[in-house]
Structure formats: C-alpha cells, structure tokens
C-alpha positions as CSV (number, residue, x, y, z in Angstrom):
1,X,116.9,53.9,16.1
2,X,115.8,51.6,13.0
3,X,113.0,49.1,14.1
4,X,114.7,47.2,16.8
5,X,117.9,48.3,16.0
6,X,120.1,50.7,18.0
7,X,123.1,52.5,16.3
8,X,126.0,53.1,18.4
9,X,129.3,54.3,16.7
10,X,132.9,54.5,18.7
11,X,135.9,57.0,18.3
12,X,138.9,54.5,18.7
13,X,143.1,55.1,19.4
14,X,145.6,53.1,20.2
15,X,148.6,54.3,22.3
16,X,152.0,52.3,22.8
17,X,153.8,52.4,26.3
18,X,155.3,55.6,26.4
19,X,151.9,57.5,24.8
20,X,152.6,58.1,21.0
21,X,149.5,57.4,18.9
22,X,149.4,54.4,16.7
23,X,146.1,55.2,14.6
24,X,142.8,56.0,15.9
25,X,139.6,55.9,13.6
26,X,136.1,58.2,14.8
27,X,132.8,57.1,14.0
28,X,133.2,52.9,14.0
29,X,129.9,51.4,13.2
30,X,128.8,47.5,13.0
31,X,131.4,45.9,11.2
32,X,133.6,48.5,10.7
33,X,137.3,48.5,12.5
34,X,140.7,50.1,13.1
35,X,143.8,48.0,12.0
36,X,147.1,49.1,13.6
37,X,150.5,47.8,11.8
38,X,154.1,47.4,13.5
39,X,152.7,46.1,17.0
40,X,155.0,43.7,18.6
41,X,153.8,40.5,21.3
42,X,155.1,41.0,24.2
43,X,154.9,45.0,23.9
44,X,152.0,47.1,25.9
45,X,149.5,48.9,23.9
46,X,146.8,51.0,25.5
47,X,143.4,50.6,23.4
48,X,140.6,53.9,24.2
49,X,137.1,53.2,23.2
50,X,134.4,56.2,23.6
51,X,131.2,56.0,22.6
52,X,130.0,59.0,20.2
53,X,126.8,58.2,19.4
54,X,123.8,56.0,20.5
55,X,123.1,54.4,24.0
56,X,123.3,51.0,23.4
57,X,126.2,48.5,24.4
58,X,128.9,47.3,22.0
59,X,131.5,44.3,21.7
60,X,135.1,45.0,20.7
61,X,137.0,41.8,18.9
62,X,141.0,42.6,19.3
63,X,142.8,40.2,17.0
C-alpha cells in the first residue's frame, strides 16, 4: 500500500467455446490490459480474472 493507494494486480485468459486459449497476460496493474485478436460477434468467449496480489476491488473494461 502507497498512501491511500491499494495495489491489486490480475492474472487474465481468455478461452473460446470449446476451451482453447486465446491469450492470457499475469500480473495486470492500473492501466495495463490484455488485447485478444481474431474474436468474432456473435461467438462465446469465456474471460477468467484472478486476483494475484492485493485485497482491494478492481474494474474490468471489455471493449
């Protein structure tokens, strides 16, 4: 913890209907992100956030 700050950082993957991985990125902080390419509307896609470090809550922004 910094001042009032509380660092939290998120392991992310990305799955597509029948399980195969898309991308995943460990250790997302504040601004930081995971872009997957090749994903198609309409299609399902299973998104897995765990928290690796720090207590505090987090938003997640899917574009």
């Amino acid at each position: 913890m910094c001042g009032n700050h509380i660092f939290v950082l998120v392991d992310m993957f990305v799955f597509d209907d029948p399980g195969n991985k898309m991308g995943s990125k460990e250790a997302i902080g504040n601004g930081d992100g995971l872009t997957i390419k090749n994903l198609h509307a309409g299609e399902t896609y299973e998104v897995q956030v765990r928290q690796s470090k720090g207590l505090g809550g987090y938003s997640l922004l899917i574009k």
